[in-house]
Backbone as CSV, one residue per row, in Angstrom:
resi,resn,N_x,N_y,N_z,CA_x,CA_y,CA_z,C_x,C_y,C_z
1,UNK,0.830,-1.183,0.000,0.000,0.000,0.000,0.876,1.248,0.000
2,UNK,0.613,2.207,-0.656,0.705,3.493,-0.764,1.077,4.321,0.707
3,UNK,1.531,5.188,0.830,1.462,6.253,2.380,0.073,6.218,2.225
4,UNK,-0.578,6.629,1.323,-1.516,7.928,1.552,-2.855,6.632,1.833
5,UNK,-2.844,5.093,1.025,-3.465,4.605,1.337,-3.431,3.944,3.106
6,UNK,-2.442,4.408,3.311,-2.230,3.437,4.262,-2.592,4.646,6.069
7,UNK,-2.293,5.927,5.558,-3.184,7.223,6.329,-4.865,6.561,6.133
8,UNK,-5.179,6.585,5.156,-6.857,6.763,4.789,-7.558,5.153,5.667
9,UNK,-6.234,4.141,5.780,-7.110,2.678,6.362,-7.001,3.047,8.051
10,UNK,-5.540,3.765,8.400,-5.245,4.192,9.804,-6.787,5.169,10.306
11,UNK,-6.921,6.103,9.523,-7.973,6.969,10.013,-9.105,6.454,10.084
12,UNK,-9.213,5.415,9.097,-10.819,4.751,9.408,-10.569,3.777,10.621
13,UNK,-9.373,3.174,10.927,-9.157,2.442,12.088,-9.967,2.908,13.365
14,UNK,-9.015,4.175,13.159,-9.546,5.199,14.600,-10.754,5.234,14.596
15,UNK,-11.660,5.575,13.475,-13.303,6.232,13.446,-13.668,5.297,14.175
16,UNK,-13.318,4.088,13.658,-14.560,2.696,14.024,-13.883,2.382,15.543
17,UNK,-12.783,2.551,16.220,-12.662,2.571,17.271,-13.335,3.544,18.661
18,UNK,-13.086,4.815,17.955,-13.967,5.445,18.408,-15.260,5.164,18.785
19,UNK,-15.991,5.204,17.377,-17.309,4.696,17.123,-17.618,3.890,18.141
20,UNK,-16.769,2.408,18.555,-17.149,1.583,19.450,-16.952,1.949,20.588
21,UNK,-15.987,2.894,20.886,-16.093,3.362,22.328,-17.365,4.277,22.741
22,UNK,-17.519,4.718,21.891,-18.706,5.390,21.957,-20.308,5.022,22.407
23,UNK,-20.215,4.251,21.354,-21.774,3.369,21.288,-21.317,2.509,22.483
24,UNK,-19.975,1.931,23.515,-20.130,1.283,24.523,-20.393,1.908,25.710
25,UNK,-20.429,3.944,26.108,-20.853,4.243,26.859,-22.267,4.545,27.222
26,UNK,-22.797,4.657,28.695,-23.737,4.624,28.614,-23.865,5.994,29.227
27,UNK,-25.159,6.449,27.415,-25.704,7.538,27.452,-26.198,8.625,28.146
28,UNK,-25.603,8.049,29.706,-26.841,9.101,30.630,-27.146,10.360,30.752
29,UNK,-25.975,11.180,30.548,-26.386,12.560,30.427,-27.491,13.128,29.114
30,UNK,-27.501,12.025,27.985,-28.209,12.505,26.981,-29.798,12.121,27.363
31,UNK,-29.880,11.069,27.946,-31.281,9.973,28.728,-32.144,11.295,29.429
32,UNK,-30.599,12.254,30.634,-31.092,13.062,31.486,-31.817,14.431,31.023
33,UNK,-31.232,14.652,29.503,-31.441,15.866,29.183,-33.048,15.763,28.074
34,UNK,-32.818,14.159,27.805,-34.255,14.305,27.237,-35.541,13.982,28.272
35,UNK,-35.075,14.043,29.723,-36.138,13.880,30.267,-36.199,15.331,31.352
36,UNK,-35.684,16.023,30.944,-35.699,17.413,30.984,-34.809,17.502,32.664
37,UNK,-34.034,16.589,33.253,-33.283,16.471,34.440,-32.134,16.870,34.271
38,UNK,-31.248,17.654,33.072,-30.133,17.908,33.049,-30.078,19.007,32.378
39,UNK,-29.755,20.189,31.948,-29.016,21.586,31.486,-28.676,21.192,30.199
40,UNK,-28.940,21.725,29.283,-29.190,21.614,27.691,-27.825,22.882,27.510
41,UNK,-27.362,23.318,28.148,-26.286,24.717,27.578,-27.327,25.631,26.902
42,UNK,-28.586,25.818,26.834,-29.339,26.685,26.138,-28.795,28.205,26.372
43,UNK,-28.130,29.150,25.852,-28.036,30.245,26.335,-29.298,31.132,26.012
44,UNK,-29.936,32.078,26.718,-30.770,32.579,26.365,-30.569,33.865,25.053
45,UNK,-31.319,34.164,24.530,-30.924,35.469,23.525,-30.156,34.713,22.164
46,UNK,-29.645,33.248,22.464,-29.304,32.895,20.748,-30.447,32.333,19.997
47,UNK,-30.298,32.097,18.760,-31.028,32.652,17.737,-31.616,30.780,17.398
48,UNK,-32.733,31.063,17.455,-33.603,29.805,16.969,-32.973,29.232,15.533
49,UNK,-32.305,28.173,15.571,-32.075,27.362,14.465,-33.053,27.157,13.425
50,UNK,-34.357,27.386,13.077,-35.329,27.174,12.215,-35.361,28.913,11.419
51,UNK,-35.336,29.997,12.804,-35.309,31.170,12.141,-34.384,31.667,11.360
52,UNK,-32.933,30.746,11.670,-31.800,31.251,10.735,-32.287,30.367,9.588
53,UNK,-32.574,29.110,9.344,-32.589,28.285,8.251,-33.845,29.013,7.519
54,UNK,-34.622,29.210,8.066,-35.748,30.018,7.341,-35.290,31.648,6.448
55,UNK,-34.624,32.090,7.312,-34.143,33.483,6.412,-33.306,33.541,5.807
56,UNK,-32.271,32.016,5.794,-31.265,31.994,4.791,-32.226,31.446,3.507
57,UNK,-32.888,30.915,3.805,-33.837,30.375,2.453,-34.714,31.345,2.097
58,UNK,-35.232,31.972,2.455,-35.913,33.522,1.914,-34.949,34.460,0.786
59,UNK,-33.637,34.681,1.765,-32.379,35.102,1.183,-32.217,34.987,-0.198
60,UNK,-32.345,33.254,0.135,-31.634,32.657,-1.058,-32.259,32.979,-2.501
61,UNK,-33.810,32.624,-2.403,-34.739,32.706,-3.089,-34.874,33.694,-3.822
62,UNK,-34.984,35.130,-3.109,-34.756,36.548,-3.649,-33.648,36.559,-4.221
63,UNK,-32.262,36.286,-4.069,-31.223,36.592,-4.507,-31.162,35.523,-5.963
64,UNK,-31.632,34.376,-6.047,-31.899,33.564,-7.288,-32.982,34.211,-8.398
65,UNK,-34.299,34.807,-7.855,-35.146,35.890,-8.665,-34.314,36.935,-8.952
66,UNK,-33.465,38.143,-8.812,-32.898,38.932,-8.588,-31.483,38.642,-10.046
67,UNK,-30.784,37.205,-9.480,-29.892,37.181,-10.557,-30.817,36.947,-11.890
68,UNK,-31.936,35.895,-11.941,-32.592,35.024,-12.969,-33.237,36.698,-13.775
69,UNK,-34.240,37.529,-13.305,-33.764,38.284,-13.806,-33.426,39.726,-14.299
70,UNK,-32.134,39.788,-13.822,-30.910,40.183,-14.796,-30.462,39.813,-15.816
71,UNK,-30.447,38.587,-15.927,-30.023,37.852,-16.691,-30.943,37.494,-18.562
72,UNK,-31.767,37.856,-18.192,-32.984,37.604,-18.883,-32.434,38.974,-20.060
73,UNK,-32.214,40.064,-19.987,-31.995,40.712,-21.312,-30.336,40.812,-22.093
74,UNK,-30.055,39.833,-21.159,-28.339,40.009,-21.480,-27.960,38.723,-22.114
75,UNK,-28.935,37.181,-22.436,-28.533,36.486,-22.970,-28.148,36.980,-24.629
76,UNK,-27.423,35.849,-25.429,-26.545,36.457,-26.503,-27.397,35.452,-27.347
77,UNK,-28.366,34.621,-27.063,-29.393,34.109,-28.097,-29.941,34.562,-28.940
């Protein structure tokens, strides 16, 4: 094998080691936080994850109408 193949089998080594260390602990702080017994880190005043995904897609939308058109008297057809 190659270096570079032989980095890419090492790193997946690790993942799946990981991986198993992982999936062998037991979950409790996550158990605690979905049964509302543990502190989520919520800070107050940050910004709802749906409201950013929502106004980047508004964004987006306008800015795709906006180029589409411009574009419309400048083709060379």
């Amino acid at each position: 094998m190659t270096t570079t193949d032989q980095r890419v089998e090492d790193a997946a080594d690790n993942r799946q080691d990981l991986a198993g260390r992982i999936a062998g602990e037991d979950p409790s702080l996550i158990k605690a936080r979905a049964n509302g017994d543990a502190p989520t880190n919520h800070q107050p005043g940050r910004s709802n994850a749906w409201l950013v995904v929502g106004v980047a897609l508004a964004v987006g939308i306008l800015l795709a109408k906006w180029i589409e058109r411009r574009g419309h008297g400048r083709s060379g057809d």
